[in-house]
C-alpha positions as CSV (number, residue, x, y, z in Angstrom):
1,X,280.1,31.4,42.8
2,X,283.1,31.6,44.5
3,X,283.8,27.7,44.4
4,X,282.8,27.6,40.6
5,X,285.7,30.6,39.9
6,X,287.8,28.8,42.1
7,X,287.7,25.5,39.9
8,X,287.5,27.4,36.7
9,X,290.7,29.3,37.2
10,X,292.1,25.9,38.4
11,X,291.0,24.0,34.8
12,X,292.6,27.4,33.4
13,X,295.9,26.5,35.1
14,X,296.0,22.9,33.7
15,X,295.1,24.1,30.2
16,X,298.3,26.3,29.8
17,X,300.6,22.5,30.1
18,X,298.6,21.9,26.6
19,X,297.9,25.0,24.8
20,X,298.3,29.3,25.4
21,X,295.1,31.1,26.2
22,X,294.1,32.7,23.0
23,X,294.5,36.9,22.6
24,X,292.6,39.4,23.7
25,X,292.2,41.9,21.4
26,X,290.9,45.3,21.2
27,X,289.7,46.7,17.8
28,X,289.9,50.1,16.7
29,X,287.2,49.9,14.1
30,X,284.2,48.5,15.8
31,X,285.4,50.7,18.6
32,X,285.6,53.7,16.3
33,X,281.9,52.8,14.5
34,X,280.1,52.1,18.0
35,X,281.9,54.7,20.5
36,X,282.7,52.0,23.1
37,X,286.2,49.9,23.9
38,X,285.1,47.1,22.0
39,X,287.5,44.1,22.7
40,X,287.5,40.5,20.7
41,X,288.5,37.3,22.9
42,X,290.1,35.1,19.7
43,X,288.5,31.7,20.5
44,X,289.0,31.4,16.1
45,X,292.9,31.2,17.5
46,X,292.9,28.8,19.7
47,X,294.6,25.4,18.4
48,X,291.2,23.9,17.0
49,X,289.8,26.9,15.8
50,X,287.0,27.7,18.4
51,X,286.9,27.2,22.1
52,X,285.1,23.8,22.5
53,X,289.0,22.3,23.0
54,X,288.5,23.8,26.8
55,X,285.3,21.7,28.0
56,X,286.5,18.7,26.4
57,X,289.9,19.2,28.3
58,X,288.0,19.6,31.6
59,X,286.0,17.0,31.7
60,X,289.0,14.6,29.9
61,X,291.4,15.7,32.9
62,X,288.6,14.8,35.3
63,X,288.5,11.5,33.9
64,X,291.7,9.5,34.2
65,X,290.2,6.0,34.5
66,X,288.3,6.2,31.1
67,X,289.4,4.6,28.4
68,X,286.9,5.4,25.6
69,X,285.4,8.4,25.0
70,X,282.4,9.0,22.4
71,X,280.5,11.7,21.4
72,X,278.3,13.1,18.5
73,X,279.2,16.1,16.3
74,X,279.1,17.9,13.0
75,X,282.2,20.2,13.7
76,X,283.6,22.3,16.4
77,X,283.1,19.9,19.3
78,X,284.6,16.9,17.4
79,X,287.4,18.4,16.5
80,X,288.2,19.4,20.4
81,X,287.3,16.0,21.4
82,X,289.8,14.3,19.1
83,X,292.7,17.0,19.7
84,X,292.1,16.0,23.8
85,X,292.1,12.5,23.0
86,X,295.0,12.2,20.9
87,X,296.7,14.8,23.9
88,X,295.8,12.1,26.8
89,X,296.2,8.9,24.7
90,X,292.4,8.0,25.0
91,X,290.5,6.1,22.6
92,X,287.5,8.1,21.1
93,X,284.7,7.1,18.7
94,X,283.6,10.2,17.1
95,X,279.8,10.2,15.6
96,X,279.2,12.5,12.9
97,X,276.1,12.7,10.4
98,X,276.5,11.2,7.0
99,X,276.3,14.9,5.5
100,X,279.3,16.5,7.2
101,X,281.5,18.1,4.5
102,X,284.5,16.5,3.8
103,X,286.6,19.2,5.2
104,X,285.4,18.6,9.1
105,X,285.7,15.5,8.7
106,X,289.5,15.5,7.3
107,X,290.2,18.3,10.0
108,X,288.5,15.8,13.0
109,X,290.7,13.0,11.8
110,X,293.9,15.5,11.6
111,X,293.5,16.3,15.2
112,X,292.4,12.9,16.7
113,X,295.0,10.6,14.2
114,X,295.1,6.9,15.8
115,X,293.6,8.1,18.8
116,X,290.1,8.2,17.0
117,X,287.5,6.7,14.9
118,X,285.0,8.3,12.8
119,X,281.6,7.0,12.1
120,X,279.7,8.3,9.6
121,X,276.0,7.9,10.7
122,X,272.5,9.3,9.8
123,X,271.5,12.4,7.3
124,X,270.3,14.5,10.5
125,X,272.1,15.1,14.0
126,X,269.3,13.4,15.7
127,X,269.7,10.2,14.2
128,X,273.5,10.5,15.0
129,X,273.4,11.4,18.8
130,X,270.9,8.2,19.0
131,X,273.6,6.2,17.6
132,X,276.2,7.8,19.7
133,X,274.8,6.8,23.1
134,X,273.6,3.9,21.9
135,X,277.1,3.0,21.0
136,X,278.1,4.7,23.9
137,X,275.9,2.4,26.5
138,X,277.0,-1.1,24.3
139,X,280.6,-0.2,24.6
140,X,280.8,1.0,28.0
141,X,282.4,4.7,27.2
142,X,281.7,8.0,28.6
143,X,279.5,10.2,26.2
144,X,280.9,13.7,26.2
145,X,278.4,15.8,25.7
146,X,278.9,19.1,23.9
147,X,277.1,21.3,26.5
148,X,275.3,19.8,28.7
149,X,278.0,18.6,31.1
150,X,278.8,20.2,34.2
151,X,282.6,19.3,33.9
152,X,281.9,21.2,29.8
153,X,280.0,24.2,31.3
154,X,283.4,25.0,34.3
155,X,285.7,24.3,31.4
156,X,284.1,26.5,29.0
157,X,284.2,29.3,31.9
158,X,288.3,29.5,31.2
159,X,287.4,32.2,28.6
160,X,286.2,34.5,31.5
161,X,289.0,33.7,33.3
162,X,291.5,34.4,30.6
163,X,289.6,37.9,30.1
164,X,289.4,38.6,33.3
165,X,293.4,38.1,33.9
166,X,293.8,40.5,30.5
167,X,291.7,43.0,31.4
168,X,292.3,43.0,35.2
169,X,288.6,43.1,35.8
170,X,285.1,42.3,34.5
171,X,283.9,43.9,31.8
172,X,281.2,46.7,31.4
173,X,279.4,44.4,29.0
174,X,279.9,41.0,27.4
175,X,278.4,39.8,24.3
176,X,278.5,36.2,23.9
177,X,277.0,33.4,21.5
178,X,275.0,30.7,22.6
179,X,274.0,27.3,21.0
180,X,273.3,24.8,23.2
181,X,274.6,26.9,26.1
182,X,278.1,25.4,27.7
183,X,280.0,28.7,26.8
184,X,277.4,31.1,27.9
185,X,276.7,29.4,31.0
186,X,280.1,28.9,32.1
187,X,281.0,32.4,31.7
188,X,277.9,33.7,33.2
189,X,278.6,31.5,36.0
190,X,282.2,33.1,36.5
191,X,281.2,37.1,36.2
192,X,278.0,36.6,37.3
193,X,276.5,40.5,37.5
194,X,279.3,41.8,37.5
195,X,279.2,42.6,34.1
196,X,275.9,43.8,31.4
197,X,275.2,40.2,29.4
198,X,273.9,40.3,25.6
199,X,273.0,36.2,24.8
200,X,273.2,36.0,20.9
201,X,271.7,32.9,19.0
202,X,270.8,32.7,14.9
203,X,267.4,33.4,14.4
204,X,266.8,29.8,12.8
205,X,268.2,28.3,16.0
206,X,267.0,30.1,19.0
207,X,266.7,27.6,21.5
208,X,267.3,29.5,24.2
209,X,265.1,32.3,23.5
210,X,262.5,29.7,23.0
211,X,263.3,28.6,26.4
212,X,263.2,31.8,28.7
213,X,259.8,32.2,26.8
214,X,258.8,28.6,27.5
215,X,260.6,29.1,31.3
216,X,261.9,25.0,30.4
217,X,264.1,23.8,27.3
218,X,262.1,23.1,24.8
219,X,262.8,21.6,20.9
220,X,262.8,24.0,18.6
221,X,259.9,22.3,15.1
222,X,262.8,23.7,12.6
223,X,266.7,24.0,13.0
224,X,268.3,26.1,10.1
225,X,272.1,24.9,10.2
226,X,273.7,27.6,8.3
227,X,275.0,29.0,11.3
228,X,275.8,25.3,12.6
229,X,278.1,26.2,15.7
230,X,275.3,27.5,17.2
231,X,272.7,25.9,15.4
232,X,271.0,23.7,18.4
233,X,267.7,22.2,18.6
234,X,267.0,22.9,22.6
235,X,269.1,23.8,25.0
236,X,270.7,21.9,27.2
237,X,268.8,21.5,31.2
238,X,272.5,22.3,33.3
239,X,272.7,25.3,30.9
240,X,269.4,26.3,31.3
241,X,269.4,26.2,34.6
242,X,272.0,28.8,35.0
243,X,270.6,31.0,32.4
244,X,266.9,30.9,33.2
245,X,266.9,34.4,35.0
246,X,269.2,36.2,32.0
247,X,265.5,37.9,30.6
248,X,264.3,38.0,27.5
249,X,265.7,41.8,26.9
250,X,269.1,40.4,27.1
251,X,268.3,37.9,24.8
252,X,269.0,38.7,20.7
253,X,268.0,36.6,17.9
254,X,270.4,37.4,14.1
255,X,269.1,36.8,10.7
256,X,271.3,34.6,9.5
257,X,271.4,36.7,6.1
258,X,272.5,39.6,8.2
259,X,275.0,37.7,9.8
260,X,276.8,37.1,6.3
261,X,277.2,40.9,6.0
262,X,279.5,40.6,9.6
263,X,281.6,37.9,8.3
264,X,282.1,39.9,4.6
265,X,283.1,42.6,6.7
266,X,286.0,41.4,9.2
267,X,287.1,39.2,6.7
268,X,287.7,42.1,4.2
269,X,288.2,45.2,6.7
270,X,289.9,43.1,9.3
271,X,291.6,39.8,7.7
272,X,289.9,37.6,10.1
273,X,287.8,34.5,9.2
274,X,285.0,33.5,11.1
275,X,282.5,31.0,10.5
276,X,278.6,32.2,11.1
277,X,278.5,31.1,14.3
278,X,281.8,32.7,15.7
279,X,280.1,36.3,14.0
280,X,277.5,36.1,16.0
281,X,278.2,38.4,18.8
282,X,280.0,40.6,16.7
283,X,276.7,41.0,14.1
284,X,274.7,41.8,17.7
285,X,276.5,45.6,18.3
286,X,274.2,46.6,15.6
287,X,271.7,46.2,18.0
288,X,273.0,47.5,20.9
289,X,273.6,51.2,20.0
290,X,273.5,53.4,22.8
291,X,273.9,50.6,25.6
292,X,277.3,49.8,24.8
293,X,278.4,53.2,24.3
294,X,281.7,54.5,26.4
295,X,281.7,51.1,27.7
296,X,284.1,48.4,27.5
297,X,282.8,45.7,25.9
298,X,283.9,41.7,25.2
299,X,282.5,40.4,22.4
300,X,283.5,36.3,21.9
301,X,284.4,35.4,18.7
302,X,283.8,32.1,19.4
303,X,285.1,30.2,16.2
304,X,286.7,30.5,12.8
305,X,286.1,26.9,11.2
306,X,285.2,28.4,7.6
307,X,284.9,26.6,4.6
308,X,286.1,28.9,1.9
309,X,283.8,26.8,-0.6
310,X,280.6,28.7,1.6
311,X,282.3,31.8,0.6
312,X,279.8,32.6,-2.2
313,X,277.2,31.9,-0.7
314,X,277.7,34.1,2.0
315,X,278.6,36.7,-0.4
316,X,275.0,36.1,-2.2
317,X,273.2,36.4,1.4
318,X,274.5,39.2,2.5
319,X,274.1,40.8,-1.0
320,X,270.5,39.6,-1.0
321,X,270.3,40.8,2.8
322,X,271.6,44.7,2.2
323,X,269.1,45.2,-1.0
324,X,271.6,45.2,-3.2
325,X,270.9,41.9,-5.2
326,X,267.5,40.6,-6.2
327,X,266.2,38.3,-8.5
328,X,262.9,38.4,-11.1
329,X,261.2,37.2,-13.4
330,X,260.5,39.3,-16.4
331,X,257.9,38.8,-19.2
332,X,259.7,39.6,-22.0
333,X,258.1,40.3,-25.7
334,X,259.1,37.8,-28.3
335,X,259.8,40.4,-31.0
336,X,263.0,41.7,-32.6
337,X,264.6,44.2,-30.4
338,X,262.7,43.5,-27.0
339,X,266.0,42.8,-25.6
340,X,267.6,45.9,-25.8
341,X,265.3,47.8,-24.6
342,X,265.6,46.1,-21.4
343,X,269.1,46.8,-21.8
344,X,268.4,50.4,-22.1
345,X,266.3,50.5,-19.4
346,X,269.3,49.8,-16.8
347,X,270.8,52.1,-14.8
348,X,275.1,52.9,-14.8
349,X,275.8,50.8,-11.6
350,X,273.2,48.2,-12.4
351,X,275.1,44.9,-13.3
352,X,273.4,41.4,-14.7
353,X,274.1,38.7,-12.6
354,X,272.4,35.9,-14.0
355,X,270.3,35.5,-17.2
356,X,268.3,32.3,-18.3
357,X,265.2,31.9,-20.1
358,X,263.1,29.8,-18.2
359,X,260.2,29.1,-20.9
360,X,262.6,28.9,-24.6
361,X,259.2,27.7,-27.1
362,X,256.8,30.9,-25.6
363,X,255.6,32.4,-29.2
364,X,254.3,35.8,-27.7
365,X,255.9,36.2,-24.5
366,X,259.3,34.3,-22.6
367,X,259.8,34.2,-19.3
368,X,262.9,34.9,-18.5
369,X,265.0,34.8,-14.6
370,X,266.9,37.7,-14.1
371,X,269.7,38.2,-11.1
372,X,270.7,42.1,-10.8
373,X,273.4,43.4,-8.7
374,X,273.9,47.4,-8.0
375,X,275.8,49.3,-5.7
376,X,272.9,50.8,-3.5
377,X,269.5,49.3,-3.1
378,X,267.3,52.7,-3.9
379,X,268.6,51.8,-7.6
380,X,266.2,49.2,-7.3
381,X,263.0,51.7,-7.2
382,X,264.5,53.6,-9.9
383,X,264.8,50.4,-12.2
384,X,261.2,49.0,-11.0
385,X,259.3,52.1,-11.8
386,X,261.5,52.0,-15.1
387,X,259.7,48.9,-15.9
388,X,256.6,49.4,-15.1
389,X,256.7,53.2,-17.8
390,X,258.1,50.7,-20.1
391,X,255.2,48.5,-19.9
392,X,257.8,45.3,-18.5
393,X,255.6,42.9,-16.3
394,X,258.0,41.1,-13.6
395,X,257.6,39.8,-10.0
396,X,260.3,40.2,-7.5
397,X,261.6,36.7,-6.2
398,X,264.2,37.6,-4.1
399,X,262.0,37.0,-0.6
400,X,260.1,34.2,-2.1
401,X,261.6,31.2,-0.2
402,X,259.6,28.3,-2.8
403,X,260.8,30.1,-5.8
404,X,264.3,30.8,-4.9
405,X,264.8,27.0,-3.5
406,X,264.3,26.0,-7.3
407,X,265.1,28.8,-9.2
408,X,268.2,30.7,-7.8
C-alpha cells in the first residue's frame, strides 16, 4: 500500500501544475440531522464538474509517446478526456452514443476544442464501446478506459489524498459512489482500513453488489441510466479485484426515486447541484443512522453535470417517491353534476395536477386520469376512503410501471 500512496500523492503533485484540488467542506446541516461531522469532498467543483479529470490526467501524463487517445462515453469521462487532451496537445476521438443530449455533447466539445473529435455512434453504450476499440485497434491509439485502468484507478485515488492533506488524517468513515469502480478502488486502495467504507451504487445499476454476490464481475440483464454516472453494466476486473473483500454489509443499493428527494434537497436547502449520480453517497446517510454517529464522516460528491431540463422530472420522482403525488384512474358518472362532487370530495391541501379524459364518447361512465399532489401522503387515505363512501371506483397507478410508461 505504501507504493500505491506513494504514487498517488505523486499524480496529486502533478495535478496542482493543471488545476486546484477541489474543497473540502464540512456541512452544518447533514451534520446537525445525522449527529456526526459530516464533511463533502466537492468533486461537482472541480474544472469539469466531477472527478473523472484526475484518472484521465494520470494515465495522459504516463503516456507521453501517444498521440491519439480514444475512448467511449456518455458524459463525465468524456468531458475529462477532452479537457486532458486539449491540456497536453493530444489528439482524441471521443465515442459517444447517438442518444447523448445535446448539452454533453456541446460541453465535451467545449473542453476538448481542436484537440478532439466526436462521433456519434450507436443508440446503446455497448454498441459505442465496440466501436470505440474497434476504432481504437484500426487507428493505432490508446483506449482509455473509464475505470478499468490501473493508471485511472491511482489517479482516481488523488481524492484521498487531497482529504487526507485537509483533514490531517483518515477519516472515521467514508461514503463513496461506485459505478464501474475506478474511484472507489483508488481510494480504498489509499486508506485502506484505516477508515469504516459505505460502497453506494443506484439500485438499477448495481454491478458491484451483483459482483461481491457473484464473487466475479458479472453483467448486470437491465441498466437503468437515470443515474448515468454510476449507471454501469459490470464492474470493471482491476476494480474488482481491489474491492472483492469490501462485504456485502458495506455495500448499499438507492432507489433512484429516492435519490431525487437528495438532489431536491441540497439544491434548495444548500444551493448545490448535483447530478444523481454525484447524490449518491449523500442519499446513503439515511441509511446509516447510528454507525455514523459522533463520527467524522466523508461523503464524495462525486459530480454535478445536471441538466436543468431533468429538473422536473426529478421533481415528479421524488414527489412520487415521498407519497405525496399519485396518479389514478377514476370512473366517473356521465351525469350533470358528477364533477363537482369529486371536487367536493377533496381535501384543503389536495391540489390537481393533471386532468384528461382518457375515454371522451363513454355514455354511462368516462374514464378519466387523474394526477393529485398534497402536502403529506396520509391525505391520501383520507381522500381514498372518501371515494370509496362516495361510491367513486378508481385504481391507483402511481406504482404500475406499464401504465405509467403510457399514461403519465
Amino acid at each position: 500500500m505504501s507504493d500505491f500512496k506513494d504514487l498517488a500523492k505523486a499524480a496529486t503533485r502533478e495535478m496542482r501544475q493543471v488545476f486546484p484540488e477541489t474543497p473540502l467542506l464540512r456541512n452544518a446541516h447533514l451534520s446537525d440531522m445525522y449527529g456526526a461531522d459530516i464533511w463533502l469532498k466537492r468533486e461537482d467543483l472541480s474544472p469539469v464538474r466531477s472527478y473523472k479529470l484526475r484518472g484521465a490526467f494520470n494515465a495522459m501524463r504516463k503516456r507521453p509517446d501517444a498521440e491519439l487517445f480514444v475512448c467511449a462515453s456518455a458524459g463525465n469521462h468524456a468531458q475529462g478526456v477532452a479537457y486532458m487532451c486539449r491540456h497536453f496537445g493530444k489528439s482524441g476521438v471521443i465515442f459517444m452514443p447517438v442518444t447523448t443530449p445535446a448539452q454533453k455533447i456541446q460541453k465535451t466539445r467545449m473542453f476538448g476544442g481542436d484537440a478532439i473529435e466526436i462521433r456519434l455512434v450507436g443508440d446503446y453504450f455497448d454498441d459505442t464501446l465496440r466501436s470505440a476499440q474497434e476504432y481504437c485497434k484500426e487507428a493505432g491509439g490508446h483506449f482509455l478506459s473509464p475505470f478499468d485502468d490501473t493508471d485511472v484507478i491511482e489517479g482516481q485515488a488523488s481524492v484521498a489524498v487531497e482529504i487526507e492533506q485537509t483533514l490531517g488524517k483518515a477519516p472515521e468513515h467514508i461514503v463513496v459512489p461506485v459505478g464501474g469502480g475506478g474511484l472507489s478502488s483508488g481510494m480504498l486502495s489509499y486508506f485502506g482500513t484505516d477508515s469504516q467504507w459505505t460502497f453506494v451504487e443506484p439500485l438499477g445499476g448495481a454491478c458491484l453488489n451483483a459482483a461481491l454476490r457473484a464473487g466475479k464481475p458479472v453483467p448486470l440483464e437491465k441498466v437503468n441510466t437515470f443515474a448515468d454516472g454510476a449507471a454501469v453494466a459490470q464492474i470493471g476486473q482491476n476494480t474488482f479485484n481491489v474491492l472483492k473483500d469490501v462485504g456485502l454489509a458495506s455495500s448499499l443499493t438507492i432507489p433512484e426515486d429516492r435519490l431525487c428527494t437528495t438532489i431536491l434537497d441540497m439544491l434548495n436547502v444548500e444551493g448545490i447541484v448535483l447530478e444523481p449520480a454525484g447524490a449518491l453517497s449523500i442519499d446513503a446517510l439515511k441509511d446509516l443512522g447510528q454507525a455514523i454517529r459522533g463520527k467524522t464522516v466523508v461523503c464524495i460528491a462525486s459530480g454535478g453535470n445536471f441538466d436543468f431540463e431533468r429538473l422536473p422530472e426529478v421533481k415528479e420522482r421524488a414527489q412520487r417517491y415521498s407519497g405525496i403525488k399519485k396518479y389514478f384512474i377514476l370512473r366517473l358518472p356521465q351525469r350533470p353534476g358528477a364533477l363537482k362532487d369529486f371536487l367536493g370530495i377533496l381535501g384543503p391541501d389536495d391540489d390537481i395536477a393533471r386532468f384528461e379524459y382518457l375515454k371522451k364518447s363513454a355514455r354511462n361512465f368516462g374514464s378519466v386520469l387523474i394526477g393529485i399532489e398534497t402536502s403529506h401522503a396520509s391525505n391520501f387515505d383520507i381522500l381514498f376512503a372518501r371515494l370509496n363512501e362516495n361510491g367513486f371506483t378508481f385504481q391507483d397507478i402511481t406504482e404500475d410501471e406499464t401504465l405509467a410508461q403510457f399514461l403519465i
